[in-house]
N, C-alpha and C positions, 0 to 999 in steps of 0.2 A: 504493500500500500504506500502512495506517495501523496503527500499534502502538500499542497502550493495556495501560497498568497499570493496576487499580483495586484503592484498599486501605482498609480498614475498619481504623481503630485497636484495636479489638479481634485484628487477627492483629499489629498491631504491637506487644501488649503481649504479644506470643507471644515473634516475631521479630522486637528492634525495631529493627535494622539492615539487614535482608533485603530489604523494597521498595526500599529507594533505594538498594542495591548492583544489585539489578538494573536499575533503572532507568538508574543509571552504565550498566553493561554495554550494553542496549539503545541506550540513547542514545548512544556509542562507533561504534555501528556504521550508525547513521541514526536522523533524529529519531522520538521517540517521545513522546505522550500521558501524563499520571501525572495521575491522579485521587485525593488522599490526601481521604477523606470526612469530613467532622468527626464528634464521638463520637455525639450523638442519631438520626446517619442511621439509619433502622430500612426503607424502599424497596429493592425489591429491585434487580437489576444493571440489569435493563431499563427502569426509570423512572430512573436516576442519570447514564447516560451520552446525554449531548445527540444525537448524531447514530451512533445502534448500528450504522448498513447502513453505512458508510464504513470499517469496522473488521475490518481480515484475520488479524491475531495480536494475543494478549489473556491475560492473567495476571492473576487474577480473584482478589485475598486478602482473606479473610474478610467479603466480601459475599453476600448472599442471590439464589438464581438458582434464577426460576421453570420452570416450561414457556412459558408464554407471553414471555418474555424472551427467548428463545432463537433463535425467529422472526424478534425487530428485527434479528439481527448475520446478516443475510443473502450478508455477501460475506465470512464469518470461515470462515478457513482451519486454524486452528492454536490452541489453546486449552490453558491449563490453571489451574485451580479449588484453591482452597485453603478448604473451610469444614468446619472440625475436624478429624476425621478421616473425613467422607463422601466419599463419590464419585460423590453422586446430579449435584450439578450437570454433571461430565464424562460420565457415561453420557446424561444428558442430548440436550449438545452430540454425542456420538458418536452416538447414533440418528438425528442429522439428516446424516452424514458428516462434522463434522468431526475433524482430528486431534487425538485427546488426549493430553495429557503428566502424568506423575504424578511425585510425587517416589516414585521405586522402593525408596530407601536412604537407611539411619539414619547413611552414612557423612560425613556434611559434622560431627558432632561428635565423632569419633572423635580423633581429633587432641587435642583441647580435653581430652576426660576422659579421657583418657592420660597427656596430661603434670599433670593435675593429682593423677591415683593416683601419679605417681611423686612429687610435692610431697608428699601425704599421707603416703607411705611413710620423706622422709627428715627431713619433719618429726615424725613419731613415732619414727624411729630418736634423733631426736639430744633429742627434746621441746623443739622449737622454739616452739612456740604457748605451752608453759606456762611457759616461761623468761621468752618476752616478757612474759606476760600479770603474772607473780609481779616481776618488777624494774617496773613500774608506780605499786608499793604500799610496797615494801621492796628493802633491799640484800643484805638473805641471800643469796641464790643467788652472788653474787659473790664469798663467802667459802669459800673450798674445802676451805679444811681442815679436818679432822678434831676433832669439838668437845672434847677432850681435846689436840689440840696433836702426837698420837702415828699417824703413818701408818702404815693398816692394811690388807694388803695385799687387794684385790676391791672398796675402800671409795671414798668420795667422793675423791679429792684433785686436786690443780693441774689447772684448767680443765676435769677431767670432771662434766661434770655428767647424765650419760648413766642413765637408769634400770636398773642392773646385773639387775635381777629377767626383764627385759624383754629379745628382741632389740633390739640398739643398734650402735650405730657405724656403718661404712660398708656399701651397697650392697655391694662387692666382696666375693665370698668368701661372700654368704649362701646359702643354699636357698633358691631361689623359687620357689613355684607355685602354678599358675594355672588357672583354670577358664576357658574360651576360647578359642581360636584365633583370632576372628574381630577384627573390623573393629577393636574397642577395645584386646583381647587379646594382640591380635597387634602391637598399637605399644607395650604396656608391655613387653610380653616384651623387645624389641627394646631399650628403653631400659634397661633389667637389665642386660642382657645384655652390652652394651657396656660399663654401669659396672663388670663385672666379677662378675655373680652367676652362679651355678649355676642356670639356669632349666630346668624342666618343665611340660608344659603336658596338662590332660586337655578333649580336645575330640570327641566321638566321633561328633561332623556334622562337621568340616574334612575338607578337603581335605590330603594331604600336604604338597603347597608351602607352606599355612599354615605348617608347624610350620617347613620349611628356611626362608623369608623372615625368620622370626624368631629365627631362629639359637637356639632350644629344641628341649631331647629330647623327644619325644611318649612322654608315659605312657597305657598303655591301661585303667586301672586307676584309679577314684577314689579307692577305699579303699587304695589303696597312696600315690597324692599326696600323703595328708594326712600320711603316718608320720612323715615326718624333715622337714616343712614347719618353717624358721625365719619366711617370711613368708608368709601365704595370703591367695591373693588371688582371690576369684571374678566374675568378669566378665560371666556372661552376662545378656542381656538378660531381662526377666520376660514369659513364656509363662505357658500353662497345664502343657509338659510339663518347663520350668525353678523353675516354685515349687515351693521346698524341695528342688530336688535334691542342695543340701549339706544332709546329712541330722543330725540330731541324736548319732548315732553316729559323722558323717565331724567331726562339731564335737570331740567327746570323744575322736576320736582322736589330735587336734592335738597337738603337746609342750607342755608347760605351757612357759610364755615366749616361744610363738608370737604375732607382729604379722599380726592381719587386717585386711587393707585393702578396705574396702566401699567401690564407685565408679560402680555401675551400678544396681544393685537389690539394696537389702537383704534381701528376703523370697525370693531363692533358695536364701538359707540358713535352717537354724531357729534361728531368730531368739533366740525362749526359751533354749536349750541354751548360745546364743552371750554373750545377756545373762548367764547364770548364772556364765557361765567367767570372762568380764572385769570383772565384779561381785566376785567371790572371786579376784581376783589373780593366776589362772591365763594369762589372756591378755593382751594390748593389743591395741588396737583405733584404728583411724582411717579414718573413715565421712564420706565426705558426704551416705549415702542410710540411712535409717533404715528399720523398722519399722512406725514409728508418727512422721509429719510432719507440721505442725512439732513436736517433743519440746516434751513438759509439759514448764514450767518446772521441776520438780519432778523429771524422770525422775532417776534414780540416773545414767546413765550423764554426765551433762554434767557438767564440773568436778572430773573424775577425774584424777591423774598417769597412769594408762594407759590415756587413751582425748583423740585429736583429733577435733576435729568444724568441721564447715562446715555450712550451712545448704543443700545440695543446690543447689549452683550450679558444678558442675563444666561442664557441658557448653556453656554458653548464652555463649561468646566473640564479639567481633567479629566472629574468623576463623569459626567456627562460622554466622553468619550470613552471611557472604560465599560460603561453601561451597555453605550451603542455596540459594542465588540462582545461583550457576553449575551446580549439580546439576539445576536446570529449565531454563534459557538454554541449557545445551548441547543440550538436546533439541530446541530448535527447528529449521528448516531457517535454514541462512545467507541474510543478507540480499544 
């Protein structure tokens, strides 16, 4: 039996930890083949590997695989193909018998842009990003007191530096909810939850054990979600039947000093409605997915006291990539 990886720098500037954790994994369990191709390879799978009939199991990323390639890997048993998002290469290999494996599930990042909506969430409660960013330049922020010398009771004083207009302070004790049950949804809820918030969750594809594993009430109701939201948070991933399903009215219904936390896809909600709110100092906001990416330098919303931002790199962790690599490897048959 011979195991081969072959990987195109091009999936590595996808995933660029993924082949060599599986290849670790493979290799772990008997020697295995790794073919890392340099970046001008433009030859498809069947011209790249020296001797294709020797080869029983095979994990094919981001190389090109003909028809007539398919033929050389005569004694291959067991295959699965990463180039884009196709699956011509595996229907392929399956119209000659052999087994194919796909990655089924978006769950190998789920973990990663969970705990990072809960970063976004307590860095905007407390305005951690604009604290750091403003003692950079200047010492003001570490002066608390009140620029008259006279404490006033709701106002800046001793070490709050908390935006009062805005939800702030601790996790514990807030309203949270969420758009989600599923894969990402259901691990922030969970970590709420723990630190002591009031979670609700509207998902109206979960399953019930969704909503008990994550220790949140199920609301069956979006437009009731939004009412008494101190942080809102919509999770689901972007379909055709999730764009814009937070509607420009479930936006308007929010409390003014409501914190939205964007972590998955921005354009489930209306976007416009959303801008307008956190633009006129009805909302805060802390996003790692936008609308429109990368933001003009120019947009209005960057460089605001009530809006964080990240450059949409939540999901794309080590662990995220190690995931991705065992979520294929388990589908193989043991060696």
């Amino acid at each position: 039996m011979t195991s081969l990886i072959v990987v195109h720098p091009k999936f590595d500037g996808v995933w660029p930890f993924a082949a060599d954790a599986l290849h670790a994994r493979w290799q772990a369990e008997g020697p295995t083949e790794f073919l890392r191709l340099p970046a001008d390879e433009t030859r498809p799978l069947g011209d790249v590997v020296t001797d294709p009939g020797q080869v029983t199991r095979m994990v094919v990323l981001g190389v090109p695989v003909m028809e007539t390639c398919v033929a050389k890997f005569s004694a291959l048993r067991e295959v699965a193909c990463q180039e884009a998002y196709s699956d011509s290469a595996g229907e392929l290999f399956a119209a000659r018998g052999v087994t194919v494996y796909r990655q089924n599930s978006e769950g190998f990042w789920g973990q990663s842009v969970a705990e990072y909506a809960l970063a976004l969430t307590l860095c905007a409660l407390r305005r951690i990003p604009q604290m750091h960013h403003q003692i950079l330049t200047n010492q003001s922020p570490w002066n608390y007191r009140p620029a008259d010398g006279v404490g006033l009771a709701g106002q800046r004083g001793q070490q709050y530096g908390d935006d009062s207009r805005f939800t702030n302070g601790t996790v514990a004790g807030k309203r949270i909810r969420i758009v989600s049950a599923g894969n990402i949804g259901s691990r922030y809820a969970s970590f709420v939850k723990m630190l002591g918030a009031d979670v609700a969750v509207w998902d109206p594809y979960a399953a019930e054990p969704a909503f008990h594993r994550a220790g949140s009430r199920r609301e069956f109701h979006l437009d009731r979600l939004v009412q008494n939201a101190e942080i809102f948070v919509p999770m689901l991933p972007l379909t055709d039947s999730t764009r814009g399903v937070v509607t420009a009215d479930h936006i308007r219904a929010l409390p003014t000093g409501c914190l939205v936390v964007l972590a998955t896809r921005a354009n489930i909600c209306d976007m416009p409605t959303l801008r307008e709110r956190v633009l006129a100092d009805e909302l805060s906001l802390a996003a790692d997915v936008f609308d429109v990416e990368p933001l003009p330098l120019d947009d209005p919303l960057l460089g605001r006291d009530n809006v964080v931002h990240s450059p949409h790199n939540a999901g794309r962790t080590i662990h995220a990539n190690q995931q991705w690599a065992a979520a294929l490897a388990d589908q193989f048959r043991p060696r």
